[in-house]
C-alpha positions as CSV (number, residue, x, y, z in Angstrom):
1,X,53.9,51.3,155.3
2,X,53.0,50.3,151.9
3,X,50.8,47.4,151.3
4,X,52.9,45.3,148.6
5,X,50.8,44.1,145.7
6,X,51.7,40.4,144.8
7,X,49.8,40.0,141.3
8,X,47.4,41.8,138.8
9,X,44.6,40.2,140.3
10,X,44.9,42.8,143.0
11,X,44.8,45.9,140.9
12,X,41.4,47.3,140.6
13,X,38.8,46.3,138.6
14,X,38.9,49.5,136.7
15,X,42.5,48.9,135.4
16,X,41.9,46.9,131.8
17,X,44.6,46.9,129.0
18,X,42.2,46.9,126.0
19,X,40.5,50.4,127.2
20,X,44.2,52.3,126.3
21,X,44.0,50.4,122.5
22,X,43.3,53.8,121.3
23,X,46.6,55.6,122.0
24,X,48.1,53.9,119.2
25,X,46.5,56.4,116.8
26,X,47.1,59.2,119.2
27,X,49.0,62.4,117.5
28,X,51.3,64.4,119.6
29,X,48.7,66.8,120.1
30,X,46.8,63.6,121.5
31,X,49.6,62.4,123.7
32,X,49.8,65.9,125.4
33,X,46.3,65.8,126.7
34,X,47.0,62.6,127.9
35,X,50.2,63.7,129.3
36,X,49.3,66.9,130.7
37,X,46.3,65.5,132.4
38,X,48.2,62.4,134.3
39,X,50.5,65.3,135.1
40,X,48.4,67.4,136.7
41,X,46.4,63.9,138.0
42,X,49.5,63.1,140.1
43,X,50.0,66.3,141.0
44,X,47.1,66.6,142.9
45,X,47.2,63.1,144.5
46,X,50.3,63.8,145.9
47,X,49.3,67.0,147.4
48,X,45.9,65.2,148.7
49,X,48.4,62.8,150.3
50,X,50.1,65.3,152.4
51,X,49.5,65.1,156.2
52,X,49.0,68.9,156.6
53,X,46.7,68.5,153.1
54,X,43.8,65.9,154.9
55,X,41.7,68.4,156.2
56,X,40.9,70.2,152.8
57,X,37.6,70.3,151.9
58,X,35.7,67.0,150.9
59,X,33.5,69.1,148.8
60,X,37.5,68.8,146.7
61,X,38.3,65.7,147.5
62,X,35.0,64.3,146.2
63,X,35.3,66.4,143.0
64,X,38.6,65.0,142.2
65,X,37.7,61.4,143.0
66,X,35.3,61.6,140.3
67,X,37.6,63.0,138.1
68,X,39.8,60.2,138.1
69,X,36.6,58.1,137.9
70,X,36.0,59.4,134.5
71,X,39.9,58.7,133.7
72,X,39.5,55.3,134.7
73,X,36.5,54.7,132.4
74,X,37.9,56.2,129.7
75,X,41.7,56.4,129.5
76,X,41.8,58.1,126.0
77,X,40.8,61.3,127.8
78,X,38.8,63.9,125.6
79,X,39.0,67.1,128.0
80,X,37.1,69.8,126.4
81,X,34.6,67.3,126.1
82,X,33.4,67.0,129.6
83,X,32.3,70.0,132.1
84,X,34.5,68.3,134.9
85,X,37.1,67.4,133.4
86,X,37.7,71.0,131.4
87,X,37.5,72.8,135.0
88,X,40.5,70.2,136.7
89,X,42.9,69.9,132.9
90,X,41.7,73.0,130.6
91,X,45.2,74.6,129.7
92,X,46.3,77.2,127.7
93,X,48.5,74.9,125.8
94,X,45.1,72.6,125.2
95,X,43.1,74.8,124.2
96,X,45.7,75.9,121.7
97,X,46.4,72.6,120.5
98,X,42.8,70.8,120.4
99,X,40.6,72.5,117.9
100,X,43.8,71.4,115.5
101,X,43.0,75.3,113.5
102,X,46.5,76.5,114.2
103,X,48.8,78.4,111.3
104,X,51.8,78.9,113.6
105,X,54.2,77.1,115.5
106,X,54.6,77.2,119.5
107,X,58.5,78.2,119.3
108,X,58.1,81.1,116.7
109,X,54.6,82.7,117.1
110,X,52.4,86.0,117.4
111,X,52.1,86.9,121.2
112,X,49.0,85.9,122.7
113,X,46.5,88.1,124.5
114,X,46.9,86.8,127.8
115,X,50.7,86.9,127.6
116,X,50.3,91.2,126.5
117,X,48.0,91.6,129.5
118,X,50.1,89.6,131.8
119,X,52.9,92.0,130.8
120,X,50.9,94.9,130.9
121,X,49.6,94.1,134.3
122,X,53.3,93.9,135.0
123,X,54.4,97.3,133.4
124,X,51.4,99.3,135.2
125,X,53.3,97.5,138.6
126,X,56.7,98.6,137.8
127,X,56.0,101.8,136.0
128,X,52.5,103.4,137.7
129,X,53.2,106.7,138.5
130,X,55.1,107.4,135.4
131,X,52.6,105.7,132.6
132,X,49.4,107.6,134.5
133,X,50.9,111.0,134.2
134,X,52.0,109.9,130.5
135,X,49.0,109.0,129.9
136,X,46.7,111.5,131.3
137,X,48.8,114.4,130.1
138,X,47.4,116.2,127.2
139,X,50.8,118.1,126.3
140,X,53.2,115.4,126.8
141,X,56.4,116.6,126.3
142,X,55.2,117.8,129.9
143,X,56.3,114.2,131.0
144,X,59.5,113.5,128.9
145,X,60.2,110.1,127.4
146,X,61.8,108.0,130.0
147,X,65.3,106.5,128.5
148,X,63.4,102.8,129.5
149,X,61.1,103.3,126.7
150,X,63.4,103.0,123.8
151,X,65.2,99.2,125.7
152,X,63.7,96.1,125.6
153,X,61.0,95.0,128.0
154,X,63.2,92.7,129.8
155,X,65.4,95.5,130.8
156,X,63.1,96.8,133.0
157,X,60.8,93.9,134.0
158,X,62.8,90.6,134.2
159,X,60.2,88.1,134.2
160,X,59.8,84.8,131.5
161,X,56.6,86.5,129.3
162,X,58.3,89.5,128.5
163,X,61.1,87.6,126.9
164,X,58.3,85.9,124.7
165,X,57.9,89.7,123.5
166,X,59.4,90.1,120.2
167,X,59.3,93.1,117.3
168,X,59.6,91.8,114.0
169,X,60.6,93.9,110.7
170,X,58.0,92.3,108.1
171,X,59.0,95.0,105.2
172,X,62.5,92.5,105.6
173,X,63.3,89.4,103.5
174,X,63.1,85.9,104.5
175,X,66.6,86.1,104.6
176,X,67.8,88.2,106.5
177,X,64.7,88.3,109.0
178,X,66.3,84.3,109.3
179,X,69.8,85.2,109.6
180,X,69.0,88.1,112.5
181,X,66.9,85.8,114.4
182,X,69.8,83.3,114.3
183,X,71.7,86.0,116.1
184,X,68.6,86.6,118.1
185,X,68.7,83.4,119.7
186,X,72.7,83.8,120.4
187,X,72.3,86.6,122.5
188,X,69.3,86.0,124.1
189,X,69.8,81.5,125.4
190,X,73.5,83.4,126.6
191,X,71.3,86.0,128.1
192,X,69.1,83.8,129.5
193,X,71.0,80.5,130.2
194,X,69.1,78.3,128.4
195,X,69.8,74.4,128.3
196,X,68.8,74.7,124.8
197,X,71.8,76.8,123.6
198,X,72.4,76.4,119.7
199,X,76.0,76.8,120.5
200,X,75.7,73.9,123.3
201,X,76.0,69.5,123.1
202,X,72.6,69.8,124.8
203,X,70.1,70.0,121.5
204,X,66.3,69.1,121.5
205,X,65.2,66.2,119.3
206,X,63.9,67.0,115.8
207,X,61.2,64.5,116.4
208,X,59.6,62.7,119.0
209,X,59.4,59.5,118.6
210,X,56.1,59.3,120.1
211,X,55.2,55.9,118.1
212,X,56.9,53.4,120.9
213,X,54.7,54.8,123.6
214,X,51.9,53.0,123.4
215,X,54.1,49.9,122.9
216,X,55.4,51.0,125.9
217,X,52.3,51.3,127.8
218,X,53.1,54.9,129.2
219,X,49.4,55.2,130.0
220,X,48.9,52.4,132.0
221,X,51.7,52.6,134.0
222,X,51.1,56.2,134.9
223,X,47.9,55.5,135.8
224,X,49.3,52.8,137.7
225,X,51.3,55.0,139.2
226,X,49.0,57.1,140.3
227,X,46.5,54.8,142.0
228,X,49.7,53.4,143.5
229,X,50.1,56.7,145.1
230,X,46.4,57.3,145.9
231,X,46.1,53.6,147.5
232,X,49.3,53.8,149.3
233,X,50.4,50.7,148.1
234,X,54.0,49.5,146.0
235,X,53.3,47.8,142.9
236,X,56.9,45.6,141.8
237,X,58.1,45.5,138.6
238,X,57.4,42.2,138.1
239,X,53.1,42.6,138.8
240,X,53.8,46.0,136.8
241,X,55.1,44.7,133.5
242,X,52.7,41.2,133.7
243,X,49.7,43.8,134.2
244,X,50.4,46.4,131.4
245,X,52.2,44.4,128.6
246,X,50.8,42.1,126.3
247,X,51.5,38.0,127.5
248,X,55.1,37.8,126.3
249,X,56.0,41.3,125.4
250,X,58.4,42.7,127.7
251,X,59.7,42.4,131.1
252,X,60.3,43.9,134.1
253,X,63.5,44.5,132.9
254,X,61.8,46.9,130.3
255,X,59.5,48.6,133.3
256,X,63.1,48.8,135.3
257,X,65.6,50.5,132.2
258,X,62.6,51.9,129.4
259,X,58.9,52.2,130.6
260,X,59.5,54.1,133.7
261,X,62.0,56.3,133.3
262,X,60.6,57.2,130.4
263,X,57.1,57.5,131.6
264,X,58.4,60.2,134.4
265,X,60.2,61.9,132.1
266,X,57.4,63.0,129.7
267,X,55.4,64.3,132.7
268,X,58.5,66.8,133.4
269,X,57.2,70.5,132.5
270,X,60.0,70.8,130.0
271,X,58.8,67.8,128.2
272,X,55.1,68.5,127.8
273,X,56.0,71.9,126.7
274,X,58.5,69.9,124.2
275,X,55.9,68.1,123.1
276,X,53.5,70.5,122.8
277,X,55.5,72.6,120.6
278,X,56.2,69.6,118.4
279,X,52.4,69.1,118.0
280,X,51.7,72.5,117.3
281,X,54.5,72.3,114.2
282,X,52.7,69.3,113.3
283,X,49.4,71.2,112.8
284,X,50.5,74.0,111.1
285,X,52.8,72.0,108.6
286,X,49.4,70.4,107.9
287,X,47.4,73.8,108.2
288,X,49.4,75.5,105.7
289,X,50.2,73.2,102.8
């Protein structure tokens, strides 16, 4: 059973409100490393947790505990900064979004080359025998064009990066390159039964309004959260909100209906990858004015 923690004097000594002062000048790019790595902190911890999980390695459990050692020190991670921390958190999506040199958005953007090889890897799979006497054949109408070759990817391999594989007609105006893609999207969310449908109440937010989170100490109450699950002990709202709010800001009221809920949320995949997109719009706004 869970040890119940009665006040902040018995949180650890590593937990100290002034180290997350920082986050209030934190970008969205910033928020998603911070984000992406309590995601993936909590992640593991959980899986460490697991009965079945207590005989891996120590060699791993040893790494990780001084992983979140360096987390602790410094809350306002910088991950391709440190060796460690790079080999635990180094994402495509970071890597994209850290060296702040992008001139496209997330949403709309050229594919990568890890997302053609992934669906190359994919086609060779599906479509071996074919593509090597295709290939190798020095007289090809020996091999005739298969009717697959003239559809769309997706119609033959129905996995997520091939829809990411679009043709675009540059020699078209703004225009009607705009208008088509409209239509694009139509098809394709029906297609693909998105949440996002333009057609749909469900809409994402134009802007994230990633100014109250600091105010709303989302860092130190994930990280709370995480040692909470790494301790094996239960932290009440009450010791929560008196041990990452400012003396009379807040409540546990707040931790109950705002901070928590809220805090959760952002660590769901479809958030960070929200969020992500968001700061990657952000940067090229800035990158091409």
């Amino acid at each position: 059973m869970a040890k119940r923690i009665k006040s902040v004097s018995e949180l650890p000594d590593w937990f100290q409100l002034k180290k997350y002062d920082a986050a209030k000048e934190l970008d969205a790019a910033g928020w998603y490393e911070q984000l992406s790595v309590r995601e993936s902190a909590y992640e593991i911890t959980t899986w460490f947790n697991y009965p079945e999980h207590h005989t891996t390695a120590l060699s791993d459990m040893l790494d990780f505990s001084d992983v979140m050692t360096l987390i602790r020190q410094n809350p306002i991670v910088d991950v391709m900064n440190n060796d460690l921390l790079r080999s635990y958190f180094r994402c495509k999506s970071l890597a994209e979004l850290k060296p702040k040199n992008l001139c496209y958005s997330r949403s709309v953007r050229p594919v990568t080359g890890e997302e053609f090889l992934a669906v190359l890897n994919l086609l060779i799979s599906e479509k071996e025998d074919f593509l090597i006497k295709w290939w190798n054949s020095r007289i090809r109408i020996m091999h005739p064009r298969e009717e697959w070759l003239g559809k769309p990817l997706y119609n033959t391999i129905d996995r997520n990066c091939v829809k990411n594989l679009v043709s675009i007609n540059w020699d078209l105006p703004d225009d009607v390159l705009i208008n088509h893609f409209k239509q694009f999207l139509i098809t394709n969310r029906k297609k693909y039964d998105s949440k996002y449908n333009l057609t749909g109440s469900i809409q994402p937010p134009k802007k994230l309004n990633i100014n109250s989170w600091h105010e709303l100490a989302i860092l130190p109450y994930l990280d709370l959260m995480i040692w909470q699950e790494e301790a094996n002990v239960s932290i009440p709202n009450r010791v929560m909100a008196n041990a990452i709010y400012p003396p009379g800001e807040y409540g546990e009221e707040t931790i109950r209906k705002t901070t928590a809920p809220l805090a959760i949320s952002l660590l769901d995949e479809g958030s960070l990858e929200l969020l992500a997109s968001y700061a990657a719009f952000e940067i090229t706004e800035k990158n091409i004015k």
